[in-house]
LUMGUMAR-299655 format. One record per residue (C-alpha): residue in three letters; x negated, y, z negated. Coordinates in Angstrom, 3 decimals, always signed. Layout:
N
    r        px        py        pz
  ala         X         Y         Z
...
END
This chain:
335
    r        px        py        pz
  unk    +0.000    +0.000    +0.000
  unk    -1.169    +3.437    +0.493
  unk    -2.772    +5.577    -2.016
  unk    -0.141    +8.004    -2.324
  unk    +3.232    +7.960    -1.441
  unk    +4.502   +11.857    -2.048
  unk    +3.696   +11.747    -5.416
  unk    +5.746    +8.538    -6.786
  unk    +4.406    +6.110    -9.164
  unk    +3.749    +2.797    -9.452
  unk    +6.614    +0.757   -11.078
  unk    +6.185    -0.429   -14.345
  unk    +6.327    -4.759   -14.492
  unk    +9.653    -4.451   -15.618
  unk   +12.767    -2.844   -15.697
  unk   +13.557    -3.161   -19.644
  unk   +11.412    -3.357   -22.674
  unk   +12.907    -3.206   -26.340
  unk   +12.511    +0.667   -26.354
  unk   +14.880    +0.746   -23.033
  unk   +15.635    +0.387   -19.089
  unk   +12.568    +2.307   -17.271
  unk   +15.086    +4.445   -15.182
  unk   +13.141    +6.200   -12.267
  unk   +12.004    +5.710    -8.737
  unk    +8.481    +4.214    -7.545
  unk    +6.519    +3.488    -4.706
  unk    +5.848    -0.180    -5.572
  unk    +8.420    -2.768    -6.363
  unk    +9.372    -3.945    -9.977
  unk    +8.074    -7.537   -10.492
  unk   +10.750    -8.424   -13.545
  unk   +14.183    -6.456   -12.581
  unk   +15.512    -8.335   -15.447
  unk   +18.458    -6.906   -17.332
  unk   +19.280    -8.419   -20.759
  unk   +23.214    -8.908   -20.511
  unk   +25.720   -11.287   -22.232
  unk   +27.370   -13.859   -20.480
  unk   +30.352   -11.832   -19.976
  unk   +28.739    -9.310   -18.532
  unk   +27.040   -11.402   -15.865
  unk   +30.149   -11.469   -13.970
  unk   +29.231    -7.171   -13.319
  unk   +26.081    -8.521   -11.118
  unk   +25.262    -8.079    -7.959
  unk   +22.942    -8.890    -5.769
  unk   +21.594    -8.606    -2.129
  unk   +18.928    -9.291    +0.118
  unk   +19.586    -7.516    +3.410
  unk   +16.477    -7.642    +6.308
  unk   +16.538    -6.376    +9.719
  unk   +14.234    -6.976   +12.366
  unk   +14.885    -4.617   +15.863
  unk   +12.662    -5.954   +19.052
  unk   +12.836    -4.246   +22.684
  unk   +15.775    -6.195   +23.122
  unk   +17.566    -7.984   +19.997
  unk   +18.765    -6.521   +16.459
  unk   +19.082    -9.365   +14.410
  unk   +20.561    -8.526   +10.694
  unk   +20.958   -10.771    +7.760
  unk   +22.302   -10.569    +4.724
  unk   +23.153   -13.129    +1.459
  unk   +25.186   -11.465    -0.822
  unk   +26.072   -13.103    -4.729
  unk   +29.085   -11.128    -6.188
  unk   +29.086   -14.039    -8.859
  unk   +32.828   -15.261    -8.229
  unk   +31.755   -15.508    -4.436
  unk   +29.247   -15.072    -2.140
  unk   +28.926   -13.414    +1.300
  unk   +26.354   -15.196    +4.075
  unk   +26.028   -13.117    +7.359
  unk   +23.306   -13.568   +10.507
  unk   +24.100   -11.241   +13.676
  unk   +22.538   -10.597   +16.569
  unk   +22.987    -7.777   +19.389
  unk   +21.602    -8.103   +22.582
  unk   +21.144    -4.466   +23.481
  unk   +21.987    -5.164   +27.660
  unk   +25.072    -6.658   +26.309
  unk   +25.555    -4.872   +22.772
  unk   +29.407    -5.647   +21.874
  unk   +30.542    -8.349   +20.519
  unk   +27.333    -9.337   +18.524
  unk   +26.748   -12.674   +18.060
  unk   +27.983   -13.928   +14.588
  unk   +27.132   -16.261   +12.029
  unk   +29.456   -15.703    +8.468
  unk   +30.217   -17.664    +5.545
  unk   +32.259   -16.918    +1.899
  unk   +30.838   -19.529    -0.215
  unk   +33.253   -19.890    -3.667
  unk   +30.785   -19.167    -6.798
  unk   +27.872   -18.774    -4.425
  unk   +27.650   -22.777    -3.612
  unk   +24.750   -23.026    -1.142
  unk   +22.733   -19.604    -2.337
  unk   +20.116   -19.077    -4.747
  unk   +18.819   -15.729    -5.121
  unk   +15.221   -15.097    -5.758
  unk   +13.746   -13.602    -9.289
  unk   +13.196   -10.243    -7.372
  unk   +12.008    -9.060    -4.299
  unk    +8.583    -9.917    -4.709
  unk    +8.767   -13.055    -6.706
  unk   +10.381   -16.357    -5.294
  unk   +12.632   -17.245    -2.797
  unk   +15.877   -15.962    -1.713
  unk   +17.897   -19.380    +0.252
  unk   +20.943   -20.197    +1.630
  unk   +21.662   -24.209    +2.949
  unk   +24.907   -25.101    +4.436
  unk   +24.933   -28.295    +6.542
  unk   +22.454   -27.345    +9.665
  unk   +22.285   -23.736    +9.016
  unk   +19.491   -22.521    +6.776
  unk   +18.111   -19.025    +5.600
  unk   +15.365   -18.431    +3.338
  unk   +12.989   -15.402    +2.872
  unk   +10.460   -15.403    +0.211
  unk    +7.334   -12.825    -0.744
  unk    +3.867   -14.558    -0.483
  unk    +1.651   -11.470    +0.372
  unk    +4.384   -10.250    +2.726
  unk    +7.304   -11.961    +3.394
  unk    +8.256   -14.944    +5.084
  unk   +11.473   -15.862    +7.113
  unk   +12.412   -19.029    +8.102
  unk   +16.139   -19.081    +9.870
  unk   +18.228   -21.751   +11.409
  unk   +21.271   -20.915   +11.899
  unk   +24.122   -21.220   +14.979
  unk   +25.936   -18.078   +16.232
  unk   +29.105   -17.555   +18.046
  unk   +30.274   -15.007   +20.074
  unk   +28.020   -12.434   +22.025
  unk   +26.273   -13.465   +25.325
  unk   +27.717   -17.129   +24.396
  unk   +26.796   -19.701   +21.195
  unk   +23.893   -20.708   +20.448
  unk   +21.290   -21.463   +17.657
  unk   +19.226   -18.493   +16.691
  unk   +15.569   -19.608   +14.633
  unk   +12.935   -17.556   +13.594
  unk    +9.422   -18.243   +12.007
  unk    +7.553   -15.421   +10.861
  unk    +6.997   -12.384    +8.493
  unk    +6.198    -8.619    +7.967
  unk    +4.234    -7.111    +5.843
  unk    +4.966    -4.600    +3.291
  unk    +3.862    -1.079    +2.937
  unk    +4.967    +1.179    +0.249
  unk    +8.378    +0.983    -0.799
  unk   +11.017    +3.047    -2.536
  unk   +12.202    +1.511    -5.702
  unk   +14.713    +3.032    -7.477
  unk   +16.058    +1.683   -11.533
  unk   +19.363    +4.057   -11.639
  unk   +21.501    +4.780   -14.289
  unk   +24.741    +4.110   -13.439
  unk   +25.665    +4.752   -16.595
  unk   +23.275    +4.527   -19.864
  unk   +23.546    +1.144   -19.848
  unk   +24.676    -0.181   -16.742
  unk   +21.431    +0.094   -14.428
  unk   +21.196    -0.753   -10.879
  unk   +17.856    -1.358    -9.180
  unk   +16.931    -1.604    -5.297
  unk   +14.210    -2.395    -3.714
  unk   +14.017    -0.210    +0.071
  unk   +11.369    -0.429    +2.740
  unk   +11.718    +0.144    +6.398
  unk    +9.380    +0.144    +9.398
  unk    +7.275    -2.622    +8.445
  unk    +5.577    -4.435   +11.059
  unk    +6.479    -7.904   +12.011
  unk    +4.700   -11.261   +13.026
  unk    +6.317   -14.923   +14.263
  unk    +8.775   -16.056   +17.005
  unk   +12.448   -15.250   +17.301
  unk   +14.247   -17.998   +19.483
  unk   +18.432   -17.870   +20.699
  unk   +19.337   -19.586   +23.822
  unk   +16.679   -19.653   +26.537
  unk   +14.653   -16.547   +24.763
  unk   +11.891   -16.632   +22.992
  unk   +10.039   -13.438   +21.880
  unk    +7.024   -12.914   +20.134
  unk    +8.111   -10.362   +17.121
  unk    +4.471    -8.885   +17.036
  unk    +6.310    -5.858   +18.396
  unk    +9.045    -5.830   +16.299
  unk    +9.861    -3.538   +12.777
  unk   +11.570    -4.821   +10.053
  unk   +13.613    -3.473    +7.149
  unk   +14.473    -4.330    +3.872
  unk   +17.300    -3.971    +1.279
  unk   +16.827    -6.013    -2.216
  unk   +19.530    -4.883    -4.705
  unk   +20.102    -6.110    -8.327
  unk   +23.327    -4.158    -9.958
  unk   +25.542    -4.197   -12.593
  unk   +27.980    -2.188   -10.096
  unk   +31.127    -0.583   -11.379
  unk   +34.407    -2.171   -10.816
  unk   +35.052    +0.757    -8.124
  unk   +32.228    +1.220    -5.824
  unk   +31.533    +3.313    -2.733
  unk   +28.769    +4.365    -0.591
  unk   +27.887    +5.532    +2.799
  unk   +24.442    +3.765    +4.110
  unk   +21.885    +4.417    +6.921
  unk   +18.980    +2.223    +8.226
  unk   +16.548    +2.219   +11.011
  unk   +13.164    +1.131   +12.221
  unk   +11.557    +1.701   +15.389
  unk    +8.804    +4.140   +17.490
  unk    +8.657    +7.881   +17.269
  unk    +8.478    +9.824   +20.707
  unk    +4.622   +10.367   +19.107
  unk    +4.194    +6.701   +18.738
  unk    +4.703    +6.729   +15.339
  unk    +6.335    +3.584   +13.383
  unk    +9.482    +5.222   +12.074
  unk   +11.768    +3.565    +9.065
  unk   +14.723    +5.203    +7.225
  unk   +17.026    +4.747    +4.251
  unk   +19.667    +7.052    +3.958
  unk   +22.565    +6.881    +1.163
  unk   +25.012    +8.922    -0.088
  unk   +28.217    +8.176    -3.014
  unk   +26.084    +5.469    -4.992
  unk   +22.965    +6.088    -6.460
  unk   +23.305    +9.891    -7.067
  unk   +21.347   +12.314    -9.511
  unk   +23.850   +14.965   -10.991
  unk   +24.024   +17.279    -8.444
  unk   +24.956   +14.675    -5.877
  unk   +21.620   +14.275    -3.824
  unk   +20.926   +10.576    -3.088
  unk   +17.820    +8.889    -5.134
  unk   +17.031    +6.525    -2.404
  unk   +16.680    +8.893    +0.224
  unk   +13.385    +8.323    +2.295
  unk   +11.558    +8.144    +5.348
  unk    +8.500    +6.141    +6.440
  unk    +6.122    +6.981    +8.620
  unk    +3.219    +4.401   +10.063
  unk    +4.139    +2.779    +6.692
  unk    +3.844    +5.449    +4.366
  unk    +7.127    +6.633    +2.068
  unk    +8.229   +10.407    +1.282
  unk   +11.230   +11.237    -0.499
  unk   +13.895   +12.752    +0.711
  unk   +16.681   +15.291    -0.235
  unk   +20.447   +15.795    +0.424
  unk   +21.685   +13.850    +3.507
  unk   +25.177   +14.457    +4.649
  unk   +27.148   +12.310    +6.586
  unk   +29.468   +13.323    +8.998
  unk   +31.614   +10.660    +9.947
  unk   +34.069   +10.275   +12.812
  unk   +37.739    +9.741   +12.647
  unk   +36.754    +6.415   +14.855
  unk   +33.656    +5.006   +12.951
  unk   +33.390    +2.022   +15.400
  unk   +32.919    +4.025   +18.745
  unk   +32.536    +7.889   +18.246
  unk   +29.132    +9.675   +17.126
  unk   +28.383   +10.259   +13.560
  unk   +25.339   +13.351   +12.163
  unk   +23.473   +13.202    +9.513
  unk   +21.707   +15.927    +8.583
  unk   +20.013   +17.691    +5.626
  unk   +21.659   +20.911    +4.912
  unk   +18.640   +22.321    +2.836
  unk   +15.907   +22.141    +5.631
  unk   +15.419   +19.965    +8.509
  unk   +13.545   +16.744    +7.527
  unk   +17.129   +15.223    +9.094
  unk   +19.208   +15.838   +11.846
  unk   +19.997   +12.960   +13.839
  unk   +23.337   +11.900   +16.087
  unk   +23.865    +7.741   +15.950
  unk   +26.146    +6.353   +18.815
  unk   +27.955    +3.629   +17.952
  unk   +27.470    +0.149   +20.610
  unk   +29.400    -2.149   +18.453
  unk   +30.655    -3.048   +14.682
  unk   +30.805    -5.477   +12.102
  unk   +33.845    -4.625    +9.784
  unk   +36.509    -6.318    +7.660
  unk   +39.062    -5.355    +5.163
  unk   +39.614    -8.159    +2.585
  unk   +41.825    -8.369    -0.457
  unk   +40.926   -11.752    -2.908
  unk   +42.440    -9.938    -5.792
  unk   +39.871   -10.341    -7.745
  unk   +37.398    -8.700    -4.970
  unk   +37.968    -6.617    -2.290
  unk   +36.097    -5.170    -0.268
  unk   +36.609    -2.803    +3.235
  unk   +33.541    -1.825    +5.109
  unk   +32.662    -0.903    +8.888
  unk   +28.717    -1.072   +10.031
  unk   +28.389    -0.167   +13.644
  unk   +24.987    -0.639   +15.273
  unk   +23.640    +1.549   +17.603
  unk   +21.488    +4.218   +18.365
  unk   +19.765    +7.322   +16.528
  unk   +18.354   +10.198   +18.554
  unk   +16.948   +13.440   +16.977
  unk   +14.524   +14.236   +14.006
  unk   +13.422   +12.654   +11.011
  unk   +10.058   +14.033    +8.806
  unk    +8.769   +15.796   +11.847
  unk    +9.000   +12.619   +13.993
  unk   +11.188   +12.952   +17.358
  unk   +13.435    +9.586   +17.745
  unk   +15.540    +8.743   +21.094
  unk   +17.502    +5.821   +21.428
  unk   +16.322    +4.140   +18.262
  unk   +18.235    +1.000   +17.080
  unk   +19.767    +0.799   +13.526
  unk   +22.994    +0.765   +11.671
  unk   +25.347    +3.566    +9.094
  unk   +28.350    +1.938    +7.009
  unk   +31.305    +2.785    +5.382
  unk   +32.165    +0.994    +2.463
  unk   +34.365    +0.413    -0.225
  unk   +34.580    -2.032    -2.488
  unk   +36.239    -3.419    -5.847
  unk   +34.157    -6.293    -7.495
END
């Protein structure tokens, strides 16, 4: 990791000790994110490992999601000559059968094993992807695999507050370089090319919980390898400016301020902005190509969210962007 990363610290080893929760953001991960809770209050959990890897000519986006009285397991795929529908793996899995979520981002392994599909991503010096898994939809069915890795630069980890003592913490890193093969159908593409992100969340989330979410990797006009995490509704500081807000450049983090979202009447197929309205580290349009989205109501949990993927053009920490790949979401959720 690099040096410096505009002035944020390392994280401490771990997230509570008996005189508290270390609340505060960091350019390292935390190796124990381990919050002492009572049974009970286990059911509040969350957790998340969301990874992206964008290539010249496929997004592929994963996420396993434990919400504790079920888990979410999605793989997608969008070939950007033929962006809409993406190609779709999904499964609910009742109490999380099939998933077992890693001790943190940068300690164990994160896996999911139903029948033939497979996902697992774990941190050895960088982390490691092995996926297996058969999609439908798209350009037509088919079984999407990859073997390979990125590395990590610095991050932005954030221990929150959402209250004194509920805490959330995520783990955020985006334009990370990439290494392996990515196979679906009769393609097969080196990913020494491609930029990954990452999204590691561990939260004891309120009941009621919304956000508005922004991610991207790719190439500056200048060359540059470009990442971004954008946020806003979630993990706020008291006068409403994001704490997870940052940008990375050629693998190096700075923090961000305020980021608005301006979001469409149509999320799934008109332009959104995002801008910052106190100078202009941010001001970028993002045309929609396509959308994952659902609107479900278990009782218990419910949960209604739109991500389109698409493209970002305009400027982000100096750094011109055109037609860079990457997703923004709406959700809401009660869990």
């Amino acid at each position: 990791m690099s040096a410096e990363a505009e002035g944020l610290p390392e994280a401490p080893a771990e997230a509570w000790t008996k005189e508290g929760y270390h609340f505060g953001r960091y350019r390292t991960p935390i190796a124990e994110p381990v919050f002492p809770i009572s049974p009970l209050r286990s059911l509040r959990k969350k957790e998340w490992h969301y990874t992206s890897i964008a290539t010249d000519r496929f997004f592929v986006a994963f996420g396993m999601v434990q919400l504790r009285y079920i888990a979410n397991i999605f793989v997608y795929l969008v070939d950007r000559e033929h962006p809409d529908p993406p190609a779709l793996y999904e499964r609910l899995a009742p109490l999380g059968v099939g998933l077992s979520m890693a001790k943190s981002s940068i300690d164990g392994k994160t896996r999911f094993h139903h029948k033939d599909d497979r996902i697992e991503i774990a941190y050895e010096d960088g982390y490691r992807m092995r996926l297996d898994v058969g999609l439908d939809g798209g350009p037509g069915p088919g079984r999407l695999k990859i073997l390979g890795g990125f590395t990590l630069g610095d991050s932005l980890a954030l221990l929150h507050p959402l209250s004194p003592e509920r805490p959330a913490y995520t783990h955020k890193a985006a334009g990370m370089r990439c290494h392996g093969t990515l196979s679906f159908r009769d393609h097969r593409i080196d990913l020494k090319d491609a930029l990954a992100t990452l999204d590691w969340t561990r939260s004891m989330a309120n009941r009621h919980t919304t956000w508005k979410w922004a991610s991207l990797a790719g190439r500056a006009l200048s060359g540059r390898e470009v990442g971004l995490n954008l946020s806003a509704d979630v993990y706020d500081d008291a006068e409403g400016v994001s704490r997870e807000n940052a940008a990375w450049i050629d693998g190096k983090v700075q923090t961000l301020g305020e980021v608005r979202f301006e979001m469409p009447t149509e999320p799934c197929c008109e332009d959104w902005r995002l801008f910052s309205p106190a100078d202009d580290s941010v001001d970028l349009s993002f045309q929609p190509l396509g959308a994952r989205h659902a609107d479900i109501d278990y009782r218990l949990v419910s949960s209604r969210f739109v991500q389109p993927y698409g493209l970002f053009n305009g400027r982000v920490a100096g750094e011109q962007l055109r037609d860079v790949f990457g997703v923004v979401e709406d959700h809401d959720a009660h869990w």
